[in-house]
N, C-alpha and C positions, 0 to 999 in steps of 0.2 A: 593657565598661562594666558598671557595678554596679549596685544598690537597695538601698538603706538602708530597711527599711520599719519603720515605728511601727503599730501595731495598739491604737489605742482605746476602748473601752467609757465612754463618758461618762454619767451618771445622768442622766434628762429634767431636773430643776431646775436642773441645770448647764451645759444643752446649750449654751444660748445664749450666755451669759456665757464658758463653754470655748472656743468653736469662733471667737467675736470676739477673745482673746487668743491663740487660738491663729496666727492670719490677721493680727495686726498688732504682737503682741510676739514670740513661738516662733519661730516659723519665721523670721520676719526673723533674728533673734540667731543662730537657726543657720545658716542661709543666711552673714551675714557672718564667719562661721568661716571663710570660702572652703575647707572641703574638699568642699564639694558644687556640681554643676554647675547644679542644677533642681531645684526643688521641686513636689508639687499634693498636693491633701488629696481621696480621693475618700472618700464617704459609702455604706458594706456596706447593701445593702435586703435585704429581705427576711428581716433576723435574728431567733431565734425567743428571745433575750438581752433583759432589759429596758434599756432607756435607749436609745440612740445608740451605731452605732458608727461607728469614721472609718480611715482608710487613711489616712497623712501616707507621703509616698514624697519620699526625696533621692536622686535621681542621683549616684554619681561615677566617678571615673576608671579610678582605680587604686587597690588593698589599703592602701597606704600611707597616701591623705585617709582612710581609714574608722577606724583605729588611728591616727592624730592623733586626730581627732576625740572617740573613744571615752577615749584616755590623756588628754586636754587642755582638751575641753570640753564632753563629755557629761555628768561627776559635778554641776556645776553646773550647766547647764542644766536635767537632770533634778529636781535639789536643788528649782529654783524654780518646777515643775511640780508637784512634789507640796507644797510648800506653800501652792499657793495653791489647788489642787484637794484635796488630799487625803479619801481615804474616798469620792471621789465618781466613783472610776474604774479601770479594769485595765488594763493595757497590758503588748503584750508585743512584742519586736523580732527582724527576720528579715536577712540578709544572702541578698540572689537577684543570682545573674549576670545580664545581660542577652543571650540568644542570638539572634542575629541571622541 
């Protein structure tokens, strides 16, 4: 099993506003891509970063959901994250195995 992780920095005037479309448009949209099994969004303490940051983590399967995903409906997704945040946040993405 895999992790798809999203790593956020969100600016405080936008924290609010982000993290409720993040929780009720985002993740849904990407979730019904069906190449991910699980989603949860956990919130980094203790960062020494101004604003907010957030952990978005997707479960999958197998290499193959993560390369759909990424050829088919990442470019869009991402497209309509930064325009509706733009300039108000960093992000950057990680692929982790799950060892069990």
């Amino acid at each position: 099993m895999f992790l798809y992780n999203v790593t956020v920095n969100i600016a405080d005037e936008a924290q609010i506003e982000w993290l409720k479309w993040m929780k009720e448009v985002h993740i849904r949209h990407v979730m019904k891509t069906g190449c991910f099994i699980d989603s949860q969004v956990l919130k980094l303490l203790y960062v020494e970063d101004q604003g907010h940051t957030y952990s978005i983590q997707y479960k999958f399967l197998e290499m193959v959901d993560i390369e759909k995903y990424q050829k088919d409906f990442a470019p869009k997704l991402q497209e309509e994250h930064k325009k509706k945040f733009d300039g108000k946040y960093a992000a950057f993405r990680t692929l982790l195995q799950i060892v069990e």
